[in-house]
N, C-alpha and C positions, 0 to 999 in steps of 0.2 A: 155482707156479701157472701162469701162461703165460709162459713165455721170450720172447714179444717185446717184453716190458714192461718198461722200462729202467730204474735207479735215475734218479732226477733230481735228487737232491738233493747239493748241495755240490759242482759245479761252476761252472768259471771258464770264460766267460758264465754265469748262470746259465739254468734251462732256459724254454727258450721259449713262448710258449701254443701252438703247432702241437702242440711234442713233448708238454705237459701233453694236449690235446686228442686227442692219437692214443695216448697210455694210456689215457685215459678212453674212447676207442672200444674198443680192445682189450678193456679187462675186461667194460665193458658188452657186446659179444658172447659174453664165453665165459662171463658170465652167464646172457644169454639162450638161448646155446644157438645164435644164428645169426648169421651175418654181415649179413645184409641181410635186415631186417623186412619186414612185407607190408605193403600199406597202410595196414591197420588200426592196425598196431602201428608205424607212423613216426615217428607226434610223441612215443608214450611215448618210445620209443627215442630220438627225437633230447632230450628231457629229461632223461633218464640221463646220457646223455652230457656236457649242457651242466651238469648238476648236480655228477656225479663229476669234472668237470674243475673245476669252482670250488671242490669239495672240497679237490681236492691243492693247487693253488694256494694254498688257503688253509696247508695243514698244510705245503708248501714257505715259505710265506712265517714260519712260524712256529716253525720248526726251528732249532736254535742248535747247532753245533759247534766246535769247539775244532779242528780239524781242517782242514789248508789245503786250498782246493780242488784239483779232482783235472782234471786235463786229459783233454777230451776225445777226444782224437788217439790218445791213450796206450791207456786205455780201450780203444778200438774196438780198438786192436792186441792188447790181452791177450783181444778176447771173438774175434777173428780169430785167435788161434791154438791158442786154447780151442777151438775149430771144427774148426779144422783137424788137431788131436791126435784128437778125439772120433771123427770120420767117416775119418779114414788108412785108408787102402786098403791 
């Protein structure tokens, strides 16, 4: 769907409401279709957002694995060099 949308679930911190909040931006744009609403369309939009983020929150909060969490440092290495393989020059 959109690659800037990150897994958040089953990590150690878990994820934070900035990061729950800026997937809830992300999808609600490429839902809508835009980055930044017009007037008209601000409050829908900012209620999507605040909607879809209490959404995950909720289904992060409710999620159960068996699964030890996965460090975030590590992560960012394997999606940095998954990048870096993709786009080699």
């Amino acid at each position: 769907m959109c690659r800037n949308i990150r897994q958040l679930h089953n990590f150690d911190p878990p994820a934070t409401e900035d990061e729950i909040h800026d997937a809830a931006l992300q999808f609600v744009r490429k839902v809508s279709g835009s980055n930044k609403p017009s007037q008209t369309n601000t409050e829908a939009f900012n209620l999507a957002v605040d909607e879809v983020a209490a959404a995950t929150r909720k289904l992060l909060d409710s999620l159960v694995t068996q699964a030890p969490p996965k460090n975030r440092e590590e992560e960012a290495a394997k999606r940095r060099a998954r990048y870096e393989e993709r786009f080699a020059a």
